[in-house]
NULUMKE-933099 format. One record per residue (C-alpha): residue in three letters; x, y, z. Coordinates in Angstrom, 2 decimals. Each point is the difference from the previous one (the first is absolute). Layout:
N
{node "ALA", {X, Y, Z}}
...
***
This chain:
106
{node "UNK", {94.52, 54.05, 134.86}}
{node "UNK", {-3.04, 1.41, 0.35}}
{node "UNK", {0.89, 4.04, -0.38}}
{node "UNK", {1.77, -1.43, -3.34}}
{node "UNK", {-3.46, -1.46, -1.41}}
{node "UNK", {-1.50, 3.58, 1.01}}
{node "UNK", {2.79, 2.12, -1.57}}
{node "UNK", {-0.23, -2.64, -3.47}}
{node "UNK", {-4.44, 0.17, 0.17}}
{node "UNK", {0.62, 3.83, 0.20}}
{node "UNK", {2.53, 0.05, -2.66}}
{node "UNK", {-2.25, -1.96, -2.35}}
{node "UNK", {-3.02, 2.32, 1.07}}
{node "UNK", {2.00, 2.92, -1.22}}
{node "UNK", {0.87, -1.41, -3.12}}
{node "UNK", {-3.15, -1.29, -1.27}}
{node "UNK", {-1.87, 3.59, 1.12}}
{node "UNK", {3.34, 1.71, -2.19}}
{node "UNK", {-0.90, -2.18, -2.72}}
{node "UNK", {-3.20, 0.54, -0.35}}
{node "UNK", {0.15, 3.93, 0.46}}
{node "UNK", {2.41, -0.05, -3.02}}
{node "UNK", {-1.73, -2.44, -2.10}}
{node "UNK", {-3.33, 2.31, 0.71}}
{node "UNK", {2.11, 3.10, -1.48}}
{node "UNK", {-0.41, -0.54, -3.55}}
{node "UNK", {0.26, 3.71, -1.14}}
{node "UNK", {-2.92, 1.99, -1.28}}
{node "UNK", {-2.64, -1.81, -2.08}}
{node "UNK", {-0.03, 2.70, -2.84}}
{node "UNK", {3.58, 2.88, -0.96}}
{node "UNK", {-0.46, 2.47, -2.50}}
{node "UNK", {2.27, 1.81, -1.69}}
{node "UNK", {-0.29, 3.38, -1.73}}
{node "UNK", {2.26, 0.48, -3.29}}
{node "UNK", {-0.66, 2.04, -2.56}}
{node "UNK", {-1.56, -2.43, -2.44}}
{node "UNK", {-2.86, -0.14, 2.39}}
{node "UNK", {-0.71, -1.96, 3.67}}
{node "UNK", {1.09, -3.49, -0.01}}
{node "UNK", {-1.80, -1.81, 2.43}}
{node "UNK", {1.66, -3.25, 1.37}}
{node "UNK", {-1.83, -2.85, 2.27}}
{node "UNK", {2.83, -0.93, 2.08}}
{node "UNK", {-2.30, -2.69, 1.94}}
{node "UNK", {-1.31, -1.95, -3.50}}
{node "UNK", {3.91, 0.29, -0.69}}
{node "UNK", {0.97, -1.83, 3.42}}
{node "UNK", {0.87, -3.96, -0.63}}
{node "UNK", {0.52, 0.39, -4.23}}
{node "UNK", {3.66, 0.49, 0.67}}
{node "UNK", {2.40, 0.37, 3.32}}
{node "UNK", {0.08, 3.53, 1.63}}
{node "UNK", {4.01, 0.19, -0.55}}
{node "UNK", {-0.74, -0.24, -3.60}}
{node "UNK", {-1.64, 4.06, 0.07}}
{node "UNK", {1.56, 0.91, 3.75}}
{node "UNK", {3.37, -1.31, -1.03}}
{node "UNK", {1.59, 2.04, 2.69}}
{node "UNK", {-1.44, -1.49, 2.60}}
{node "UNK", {-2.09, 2.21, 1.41}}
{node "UNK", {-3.10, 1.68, -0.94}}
{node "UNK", {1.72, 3.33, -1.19}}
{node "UNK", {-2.38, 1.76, -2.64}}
{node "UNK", {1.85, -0.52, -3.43}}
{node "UNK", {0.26, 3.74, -0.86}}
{node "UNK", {2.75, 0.17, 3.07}}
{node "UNK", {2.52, -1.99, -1.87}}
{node "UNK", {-1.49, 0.32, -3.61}}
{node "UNK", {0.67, 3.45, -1.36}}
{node "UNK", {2.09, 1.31, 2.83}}
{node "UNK", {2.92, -2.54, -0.14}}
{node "UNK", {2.31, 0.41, -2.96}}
{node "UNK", {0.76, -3.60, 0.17}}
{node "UNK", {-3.86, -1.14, 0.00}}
{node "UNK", {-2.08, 0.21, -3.19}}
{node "UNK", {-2.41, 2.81, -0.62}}
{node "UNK", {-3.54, -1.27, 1.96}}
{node "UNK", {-1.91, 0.32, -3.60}}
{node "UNK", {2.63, -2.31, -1.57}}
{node "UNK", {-0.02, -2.45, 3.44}}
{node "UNK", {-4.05, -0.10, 0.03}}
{node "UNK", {-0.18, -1.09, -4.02}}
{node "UNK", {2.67, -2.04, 0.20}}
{node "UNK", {-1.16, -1.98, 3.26}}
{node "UNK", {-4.32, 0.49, -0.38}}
{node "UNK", {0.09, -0.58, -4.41}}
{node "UNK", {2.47, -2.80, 0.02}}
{node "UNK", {-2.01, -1.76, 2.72}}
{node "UNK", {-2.99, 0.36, -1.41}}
{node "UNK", {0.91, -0.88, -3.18}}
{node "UNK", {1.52, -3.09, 1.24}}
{node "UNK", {-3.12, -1.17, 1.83}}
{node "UNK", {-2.06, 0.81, -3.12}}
{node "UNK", {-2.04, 1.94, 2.60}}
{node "UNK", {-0.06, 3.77, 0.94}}
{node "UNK", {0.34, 3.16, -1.58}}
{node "UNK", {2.47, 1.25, -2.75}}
{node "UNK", {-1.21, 2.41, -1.58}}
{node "UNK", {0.52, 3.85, 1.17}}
{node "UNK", {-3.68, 0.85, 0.57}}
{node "UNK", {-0.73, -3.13, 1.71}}
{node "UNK", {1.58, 0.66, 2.76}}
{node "UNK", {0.39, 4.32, -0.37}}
{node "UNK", {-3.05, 1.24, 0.68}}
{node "UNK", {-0.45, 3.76, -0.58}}
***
């Protein structure tokens, strides 16, 4: 009985430390990315809570976009995924950029 409360103490242990190592991992605070139209600069950490991560990492993981987006015949361009999912958001919240200079910055 008793090595079976220290195998379930050190089984909880584990999973609390996991959890909070993964819930510390929130990305990086700030990504930029570099099209032509000029540097688009994103906060990633002021983004974190307004929506679920699924909704922008819909595959799960934390795969950069351009790996799917662009490459994959079956995926939409990235330029065409970015306005579609960063302008309809914002333009649903009535908050955030929509206009092309507002968020390209040459």
């Amino acid at each position: 009985m008793r090595k079976l409360i220290i195998i379930l103490t050190a089984t909880i242990l584990v999973s609390s430390v996991a959890t909070v190592v993964i819930a510390v991992d929130n990305g990086p605070e700030e990504v930029q990315y570099t099209p032509k139209m000029g540097t688009i600069v994103f906060d990633h950490k002021d983004h974190q809570g307004l929506t679920e991560c699924a909704t922008c990492h819909h595959t799960g993981d934390d795969a950069q976009c351009k790996s799917c987006h662009g490459v994959d015949k079956n995926a939409p361009k990235s330029k065409d995924a970015y306005h579609k999912q960063c302008k309809n958001c914002h333009k649903e919240m009535q908050k955030g950029p929509t206009k092309c200079k507002e968020c390209h910055i040459k």
